[in-house]
N, C-alpha and C positions, 0 to 999 in steps of 0.2 A: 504494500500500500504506500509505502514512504516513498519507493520509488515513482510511481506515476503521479503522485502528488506534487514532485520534484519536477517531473516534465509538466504537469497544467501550470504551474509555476511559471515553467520556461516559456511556454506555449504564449500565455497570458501577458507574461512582461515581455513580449516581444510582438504582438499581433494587436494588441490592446493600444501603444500608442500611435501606432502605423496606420490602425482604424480609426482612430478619434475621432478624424474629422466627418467619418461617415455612421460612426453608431455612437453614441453614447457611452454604455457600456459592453462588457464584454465578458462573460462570464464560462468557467466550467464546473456543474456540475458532476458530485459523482454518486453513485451507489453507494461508498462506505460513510456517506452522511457529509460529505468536504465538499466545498463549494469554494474554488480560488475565483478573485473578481479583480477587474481592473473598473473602477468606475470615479474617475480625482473629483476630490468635492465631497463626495458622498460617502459619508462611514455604512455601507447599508450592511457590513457582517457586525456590528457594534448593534443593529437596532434587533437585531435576532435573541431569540430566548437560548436559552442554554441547552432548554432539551427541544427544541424546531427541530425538525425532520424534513431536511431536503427534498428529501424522495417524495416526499407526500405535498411538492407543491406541483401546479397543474402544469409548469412549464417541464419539469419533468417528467410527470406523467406519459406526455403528452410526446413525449421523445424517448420514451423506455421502450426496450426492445420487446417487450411481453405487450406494449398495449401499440406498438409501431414494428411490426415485426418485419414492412419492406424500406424500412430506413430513409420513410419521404420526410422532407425537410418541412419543419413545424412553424 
């Protein structure tokens, strides 16, 4: 887990301010509850409860492979 955390990490601080000027933010969700974001300005993993559940928000949902099983774009 440490290590794919490590690449959304990379992924993020490298995609996040190259997009800037075209998304807002930029985020990756994962299954083991970790969410890396690039979003300046905005503390939004600070406004999250301790026990929030990732998984269980609908933008995830909504892109999990059990409920999108032909990996169209959400």
């Amino acid at each position: 887990m440490q290590h794919r955390i490590i690449q959304a990490f990379d992924i993020i601080s490298t995609y996040g301010p190259a997009w800037y000027s075209r998304f807002t933010n930029l985020y990756m969700a994962m299954s083991e509850e970790v969410s890396v974001d690039f979003w300046p300005g905005v503390p939004w993993s600070f406004s999250l409860e301790a026990d929030e559940k990732v998984t269980e928000g609908k933008w995830f949902y909504a892109a999990d492979l059990v409920n999108n099983p032909k990996r169209k774009t959400v």
